[in-house]
N, C-alpha and C positions, 0 to 999 in steps of 0.2 A: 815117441815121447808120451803121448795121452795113452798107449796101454802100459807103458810102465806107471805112470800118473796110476789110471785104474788100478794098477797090481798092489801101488803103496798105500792105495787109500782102503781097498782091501783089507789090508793087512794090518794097518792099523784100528783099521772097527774091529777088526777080527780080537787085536790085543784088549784096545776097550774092553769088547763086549765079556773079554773070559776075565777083566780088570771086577767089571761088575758083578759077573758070576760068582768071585769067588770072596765080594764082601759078606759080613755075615749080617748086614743091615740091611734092613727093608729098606725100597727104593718106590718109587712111584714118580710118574712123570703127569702136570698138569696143564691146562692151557690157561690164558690170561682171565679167564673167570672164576678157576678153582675147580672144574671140571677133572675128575680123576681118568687119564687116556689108558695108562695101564702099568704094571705093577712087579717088581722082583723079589719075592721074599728070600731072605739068605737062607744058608744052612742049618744055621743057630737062631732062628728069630721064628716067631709065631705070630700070626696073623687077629688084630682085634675081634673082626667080624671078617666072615667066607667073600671071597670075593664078588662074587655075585650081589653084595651088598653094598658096592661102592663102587665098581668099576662102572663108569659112563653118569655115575652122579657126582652133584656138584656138595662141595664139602658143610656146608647148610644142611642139606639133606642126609648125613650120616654119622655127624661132629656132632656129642653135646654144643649148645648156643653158645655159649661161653668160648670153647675150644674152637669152635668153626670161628669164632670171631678172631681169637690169634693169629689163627693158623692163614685166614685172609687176607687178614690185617700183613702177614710176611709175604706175602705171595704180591698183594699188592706191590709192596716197597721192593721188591725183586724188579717187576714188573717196570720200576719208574725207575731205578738206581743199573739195574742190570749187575748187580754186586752179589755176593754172598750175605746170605740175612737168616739167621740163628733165631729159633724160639723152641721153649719148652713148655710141657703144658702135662696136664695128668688128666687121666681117663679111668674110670671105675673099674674096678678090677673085683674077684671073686677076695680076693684077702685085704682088702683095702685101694687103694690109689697106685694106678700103674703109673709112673712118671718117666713121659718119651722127650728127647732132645730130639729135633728137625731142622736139616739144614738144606736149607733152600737153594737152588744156582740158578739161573737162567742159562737155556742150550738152544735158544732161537728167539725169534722178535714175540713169538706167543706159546714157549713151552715153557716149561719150568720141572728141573728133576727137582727131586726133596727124600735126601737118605735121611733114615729115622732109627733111633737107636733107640733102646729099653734101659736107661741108666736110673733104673727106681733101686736096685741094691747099692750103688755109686751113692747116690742121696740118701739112703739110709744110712750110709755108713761114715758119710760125710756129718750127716745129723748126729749121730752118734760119738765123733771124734768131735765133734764143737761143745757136746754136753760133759764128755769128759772131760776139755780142757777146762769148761766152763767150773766145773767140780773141783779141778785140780787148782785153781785161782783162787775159789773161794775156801778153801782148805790151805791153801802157800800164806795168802794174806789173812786171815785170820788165826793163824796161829799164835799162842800166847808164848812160842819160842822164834827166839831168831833161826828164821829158814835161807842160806843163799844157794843159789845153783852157781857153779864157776866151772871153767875148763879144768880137765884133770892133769894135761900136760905143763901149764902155766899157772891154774890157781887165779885165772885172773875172773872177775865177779862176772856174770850173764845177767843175772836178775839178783835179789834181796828183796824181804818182807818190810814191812813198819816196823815190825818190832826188832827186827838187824836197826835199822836206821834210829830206833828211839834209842836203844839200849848202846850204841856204837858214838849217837850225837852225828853222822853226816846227814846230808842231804844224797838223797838217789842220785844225781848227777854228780856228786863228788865220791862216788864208788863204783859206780857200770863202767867196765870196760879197763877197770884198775886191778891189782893184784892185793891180798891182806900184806904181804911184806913190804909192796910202794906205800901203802898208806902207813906202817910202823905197826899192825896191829899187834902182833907178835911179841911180849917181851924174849922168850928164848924160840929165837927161829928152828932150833930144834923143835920144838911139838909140830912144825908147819911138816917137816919131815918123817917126824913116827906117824902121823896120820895117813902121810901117803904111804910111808910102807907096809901100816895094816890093811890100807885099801887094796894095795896089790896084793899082798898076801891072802888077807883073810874074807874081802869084798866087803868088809863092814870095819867101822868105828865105834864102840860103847862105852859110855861111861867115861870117858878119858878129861882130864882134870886139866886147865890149861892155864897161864896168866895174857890178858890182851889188854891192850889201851885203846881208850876211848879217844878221842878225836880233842877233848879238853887235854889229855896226858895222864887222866885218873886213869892207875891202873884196876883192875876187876880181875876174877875166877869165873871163869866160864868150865861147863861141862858140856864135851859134844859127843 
């Protein structure tokens, strides 16, 4: 029984260890002071500083102050929680700010692994998708025409601008989530229908001359 024991416990470092081989993330293992014991770089991942510059030092001694403070600061709360504990943090890079994610585990009463990943393109691109949207909001709401986004199978409203809602007379909550036909906007429900079949057809609407009511019953000419 204990060399079958030996054989399975084998065999599972054995799986571990080719587990860890084959992430593409830096690994490093610490003890309860922050002490680097030693280190796996993946296949896909490059190393800050050689390791000769951190292995057997304590992270004070190789961390900008700010980042050693973090990066402490988690190693700490690992240390007292024995949980998983997330930080990011950025370090100077030759083209700007390298931005690493680290997560921390406890694997004894005083080690600590910490996989690190490189997600500065993830951030940039994330940055990037927020300034578009951000762009895209301030061009939807400032529009001096009525703009709505709706589902194209139902027609039913996602969003509308102020100026849908001035020119219309509802309120936002008396239209998200509704269709222009449950609300009556439509005086000939046909135009609700040539619209969709140029959309399927031709991917665009121009110019098209419509009649709609406003939420009073005043009917209006819209062009969409």
């Amino acid at each position: 029984q204990r060399k079958q024991v030996e054989a399975q416990l084998r065999q599972t470092t054995s799986n571990l260890q080719a587990v860890f081989e084959a992430f593409p993330d830096l690994q490093f293992r610490f003890d309860h002071d922050g002490t680097v014991l030693d280190y796996h770089a993946g296949s896909t991942t490059e190393l800050y500083i050689p390791p000769e510059q951190f292995l057997g030092k304590k992270l004070q001694d190789i961390l900008p102050e700010r980042v050693a403070a973090q990066v402490k600061a988690a190693v700490t709360q690992v240390m007292k929680t024995k949980s998983l504990v997330s930080v990011e943090y950025a370090l100077p890079g030759p083209k700007g700010d390298l931005i690493f994610e680290a997560r921390l585990l406890p694997v004894s009463d005083d080690r600590i692994i910490a996989i690190v990943r490189d997600v500065t393109e993830r951030k940039h691109a994330e940055a990037a998708l927020r300034l578009s949207e951000e762009k895209f909001a301030k061009a939807f709401q400032s529009s001096p025409g009525a703009v709505t986004i709706s589902t194209f199978k139902e027609g039913r409203f996602i969003e509308v601008n102020d100026t849908f809602l001035r020119l219309t007379g509802y309120a936002r909550e008396e239209v998200i989530g509704l269709t222009a036909s449950e609300l009556q906007v439509w005086i000939d429900p046909a135009d609700s229908l040539m619209i969709r079949q140029l959309l399927m057809e031709q991917g665009m609407v121009k110019n098209m001359e419509y009649c709609f009511r406003r939420k009073s019953g005043k009917i209006c000419v819209g062009l969409v």
